[in-house]
N, C-alpha and C positions, 0 to 999 in steps of 0.2 A: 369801231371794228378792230383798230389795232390793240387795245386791250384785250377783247376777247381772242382773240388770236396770241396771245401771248397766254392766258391762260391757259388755252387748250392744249398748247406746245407744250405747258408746263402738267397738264394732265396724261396725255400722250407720253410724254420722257416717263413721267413718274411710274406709267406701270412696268415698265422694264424692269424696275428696282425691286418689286415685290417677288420675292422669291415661290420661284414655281415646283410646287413640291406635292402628292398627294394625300390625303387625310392622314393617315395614320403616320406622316412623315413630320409635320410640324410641330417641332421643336420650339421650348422658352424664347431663343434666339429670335425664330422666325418669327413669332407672334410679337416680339418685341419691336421689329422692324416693321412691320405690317400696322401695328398699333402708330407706331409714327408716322407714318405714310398718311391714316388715318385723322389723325391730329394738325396736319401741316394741309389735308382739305379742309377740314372745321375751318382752323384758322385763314385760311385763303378766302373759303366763300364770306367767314366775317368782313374780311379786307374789301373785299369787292360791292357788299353790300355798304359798308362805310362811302366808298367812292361813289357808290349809286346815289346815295343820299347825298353828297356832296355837288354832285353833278347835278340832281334835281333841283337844288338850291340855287343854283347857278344858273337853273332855267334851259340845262341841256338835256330836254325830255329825251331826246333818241339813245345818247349816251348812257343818262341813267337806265334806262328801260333794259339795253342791251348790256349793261353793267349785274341789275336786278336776274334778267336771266340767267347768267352768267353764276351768279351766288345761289340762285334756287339748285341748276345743274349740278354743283361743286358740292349744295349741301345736300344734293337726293345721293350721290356717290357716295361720301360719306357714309349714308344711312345704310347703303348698300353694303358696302365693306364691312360696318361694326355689323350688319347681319352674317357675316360670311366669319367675321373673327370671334361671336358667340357663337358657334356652330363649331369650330376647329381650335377655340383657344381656351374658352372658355374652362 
């Protein structure tokens, strides 16, 4: 539990950083920042899914599992966002 509470803290924080701006306002900048935000969920839900796997190995089914969830959430986001940054950056 204390891992995914850590990530979600770090999901939470992170949308404050996405700049809030309407269609026609997004700028090279902003899509650049936005594409990183993007990049650093990829990479996290990879991290999470590695530790799931590590934990499974180790025979800590609960932690793995809620590790696994953990990395499906982080990568539906993702999916979600590169929908929302072909749409506005593209």
């Amino acid at each position: 539990m204390k891992n995914f509470s850590k990530i979600l803290a770090f999901c939470i924080l992170s949308m404050f950083f996405v700049p809030v701006v309407t269609a026609d306002e997004w700028a090279k900048e902003d899509c650049l920042e936005y594409e990183q935000m993007i990049g650093g969920l990829v990479w996290l839900s990879g991290e999470t899914l590695d530790m799931s796997d590590k934990a499974r190995k180790a025979e800590k089914e609960e932690e793995a599992k809620e590790l696994f969830e953990a990395s499906f959430a982080l990568s539906q986001m993702a999916s979600n966002h590169t929908n929302v940054y072909a749409q506005f950056c593209d």
